[in-house]
C-alpha positions in Angstrom: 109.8 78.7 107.0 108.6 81.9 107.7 106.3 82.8 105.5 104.8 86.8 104.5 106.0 87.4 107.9 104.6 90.9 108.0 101.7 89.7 107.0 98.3 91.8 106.8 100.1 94.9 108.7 102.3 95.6 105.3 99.1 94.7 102.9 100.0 98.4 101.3 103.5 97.8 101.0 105.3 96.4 97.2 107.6 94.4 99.1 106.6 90.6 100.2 109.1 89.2 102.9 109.5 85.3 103.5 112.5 84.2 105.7 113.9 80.6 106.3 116.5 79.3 108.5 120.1 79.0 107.7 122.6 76.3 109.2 124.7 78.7 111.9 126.0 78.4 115.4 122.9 80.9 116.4 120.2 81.6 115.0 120.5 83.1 111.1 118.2 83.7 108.7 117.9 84.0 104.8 114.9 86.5 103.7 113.5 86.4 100.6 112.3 90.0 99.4 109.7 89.9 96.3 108.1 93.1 94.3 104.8 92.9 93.5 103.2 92.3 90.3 103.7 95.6 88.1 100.6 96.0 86.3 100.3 95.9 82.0 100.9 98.5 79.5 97.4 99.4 78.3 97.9 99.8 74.4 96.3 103.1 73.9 96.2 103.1 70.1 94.5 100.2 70.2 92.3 101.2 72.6 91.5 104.0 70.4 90.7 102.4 66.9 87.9 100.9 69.3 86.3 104.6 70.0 87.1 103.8 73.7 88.1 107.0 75.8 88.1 108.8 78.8 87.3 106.8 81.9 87.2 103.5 79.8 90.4 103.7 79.3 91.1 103.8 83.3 88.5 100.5 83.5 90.4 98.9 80.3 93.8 99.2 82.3 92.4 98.2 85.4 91.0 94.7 83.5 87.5 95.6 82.9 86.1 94.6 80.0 84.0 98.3 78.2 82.0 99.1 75.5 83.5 100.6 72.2 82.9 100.6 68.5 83.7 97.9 65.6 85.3 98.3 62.2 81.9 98.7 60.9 80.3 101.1 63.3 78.3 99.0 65.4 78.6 99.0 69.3 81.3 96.0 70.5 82.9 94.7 73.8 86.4 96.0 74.2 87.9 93.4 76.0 91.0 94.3 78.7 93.2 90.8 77.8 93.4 92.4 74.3 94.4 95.9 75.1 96.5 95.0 77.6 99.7 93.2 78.0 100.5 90.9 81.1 101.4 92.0 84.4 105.1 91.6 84.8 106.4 89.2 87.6 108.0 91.3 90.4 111.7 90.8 91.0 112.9 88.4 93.7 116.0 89.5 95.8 117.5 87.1 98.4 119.7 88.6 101.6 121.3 85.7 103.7 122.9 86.1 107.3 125.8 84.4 108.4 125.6 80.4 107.1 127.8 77.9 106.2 124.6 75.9 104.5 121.8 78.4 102.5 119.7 75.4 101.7 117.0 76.3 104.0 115.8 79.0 101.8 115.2 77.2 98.8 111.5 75.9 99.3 110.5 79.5 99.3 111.9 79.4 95.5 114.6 79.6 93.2 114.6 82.4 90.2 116.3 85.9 91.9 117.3 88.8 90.5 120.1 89.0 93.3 121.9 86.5 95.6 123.7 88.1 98.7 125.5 85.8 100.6 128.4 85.7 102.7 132.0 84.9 101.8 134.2 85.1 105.0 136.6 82.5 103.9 138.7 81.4 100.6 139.4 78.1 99.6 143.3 78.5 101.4 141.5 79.3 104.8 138.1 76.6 104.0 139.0 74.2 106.6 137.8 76.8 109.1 134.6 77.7 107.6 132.1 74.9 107.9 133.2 74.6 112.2 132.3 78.3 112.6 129.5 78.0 110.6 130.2 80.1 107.3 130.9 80.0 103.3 133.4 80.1 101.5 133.1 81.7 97.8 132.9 78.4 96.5 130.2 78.0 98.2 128.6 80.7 97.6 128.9 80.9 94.0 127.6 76.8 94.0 124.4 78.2 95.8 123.7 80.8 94.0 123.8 78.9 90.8 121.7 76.2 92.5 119.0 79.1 93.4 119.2 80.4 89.6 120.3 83.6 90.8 121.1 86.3 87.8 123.5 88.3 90.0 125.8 87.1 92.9 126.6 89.6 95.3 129.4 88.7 98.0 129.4 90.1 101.3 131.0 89.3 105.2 134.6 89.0 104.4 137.1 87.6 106.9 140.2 90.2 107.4 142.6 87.3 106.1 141.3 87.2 102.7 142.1 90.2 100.2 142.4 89.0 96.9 139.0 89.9 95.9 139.4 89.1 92.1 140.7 85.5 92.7 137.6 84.7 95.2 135.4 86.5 91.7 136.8 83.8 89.3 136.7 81.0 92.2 132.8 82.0 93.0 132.2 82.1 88.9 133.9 79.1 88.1 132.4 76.7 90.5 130.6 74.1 89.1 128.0 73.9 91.7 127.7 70.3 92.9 127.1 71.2 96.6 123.6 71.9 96.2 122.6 71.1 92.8 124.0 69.7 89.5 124.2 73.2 87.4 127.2 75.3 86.9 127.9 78.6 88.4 129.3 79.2 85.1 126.3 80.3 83.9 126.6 83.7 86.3 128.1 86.5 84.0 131.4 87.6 84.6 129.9 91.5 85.0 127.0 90.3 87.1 129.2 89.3 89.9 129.8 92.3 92.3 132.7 93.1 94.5 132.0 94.4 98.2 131.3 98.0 99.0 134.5 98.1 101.1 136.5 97.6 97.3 134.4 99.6 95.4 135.0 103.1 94.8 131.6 105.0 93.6 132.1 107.6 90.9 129.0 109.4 91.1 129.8 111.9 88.0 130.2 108.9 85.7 127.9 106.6 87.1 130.3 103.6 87.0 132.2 101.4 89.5 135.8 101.2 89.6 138.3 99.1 91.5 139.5 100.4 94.6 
C-alpha cells in the first residue's frame, strides 16, 4: 500500500491519493483518488430566529459555538451542530493500470463513485488474459461490484474485440464470485459507460450518443 503518497507537499490540495499494487507482468498500480470533506450548509434562518448575525454567522459555519438570543429575550448559546448540517463525505474515484487481479486495492476501501478498469479481452478471447496479465469484462464488472462501485467505467481495449454493447451486458450481468459474493447486477444499466473511442460527444445537447 501506498498510502497519501503526496503527502504533506499537497496538504492544500482537495484531492487525497492512495495507490496499491495490481497483479501485472511489471509493475501496475491501482490509485485511489478521494475529495475532501465538503463542509455543512449553515441554516441561515435558523441562525437568524437566534438574533445571530454578521461575523457569527462565519464562526457558526465554521463550528463555533456564539452567542445569540432565546425565544424569550434572554442571552443563549447558539450552538454550530444545530445550525449546521453534516459535512458531506467526499467522493471516492478509483483509476486501475493494466491488471489481470485488482484485489490489491481493496484494503484502501470499497464505496466509489467510479471504477475504471481495464477490459482488453472478452470472454471469446479470455484464455489469453490472465498469461498477459489483464481483465476481461467479466472481470471487471465482478470487481467493481466487489468494490461497491456506483459507476463502472471500462477502458484498454484489445483491437480484437468490438462489440462494445455485448462486453456492457457481460460486465452488468456478472454475478461477481471472483472477488466477492455480491452481484454486479446491482450496477445500473445507464451507470455503465462505454470508452471514449465509441462515444461521440454532442456538446449542444449535452448527451452521449453511440458512435
Amino acid at each position: 500500500m501506498y498510502e497519501n503518497i503526496f503527502g504533506d507537499s499537497c496538504a492544500s490540495s482537495p484531492v487525497r491519493v492512495d495507490a496499491g499494487l495490481l497483479v501485472h507482468p511489471v509493475q501496475s498500480l491501482g490509485y485511489v483518488l478521494t475529495e475532501a470533506d465538503r463542509a455543512g450548509t449553515l441554516d441561515a434562518r435558523l441562525a437568524a430566529s437566534f438574533g445571530v448575525r454578521g461575523k457569527d454567522l462565519g464562526r457558526l459555519k465554521s463550528g463555533e459555538d456564539v452567542q445569540g438570543v432565546g425565544a424569550d429575550g434572554a442571552p443563549c448559546v447558539v450552538r454550530a451542530s444545530d445550525c449546521v448540517s453534516k459535512p458531506t463525505p467526499g467522493r471516492r474515484l478509483l483509476f486501475l493500470g493494466d491488471t489481470c487481479d485488482s484485489a490489491g486495492v481493496l484494503p484502501l476501501g470499497r464505496g466509489f463513485a467510479a471504477v475504471v478498469h481495464e477490459s482488453t479481452f472478452d470472454d471469446s478471447s479470455a484464455a489469453l488474459a490472465l498469461p498477459r496479465g489483464h481483465s476481461t469484462a467479466r472481470m471487471a464488472g465482478a470487481f467493481a461490484a466487489a468494490a461497491g462501485a456506483e459507476a463502472l467505467i471500462l477502458t484498454h481495449f484489445s483491437q480484437v474485440m468490438r462489440d462494445w454493447w455485448a462486453v456492457r451486458g457481460v460486465a452488468l450481468n456478472e454475478p461477481a464470485t471472483l472477488l466477492m459474493p455480491c452481484s454486479a447486477s446491482a450496477l445500473s444499466p445507464r451507470m455503465l459507460l462505454p470508452p471514449l473511442s465509441w462515444m461521440r460527444l454532442s456538446p449542444r445537447r449535452s448527451q452521449v450518443t453511440r458512435a
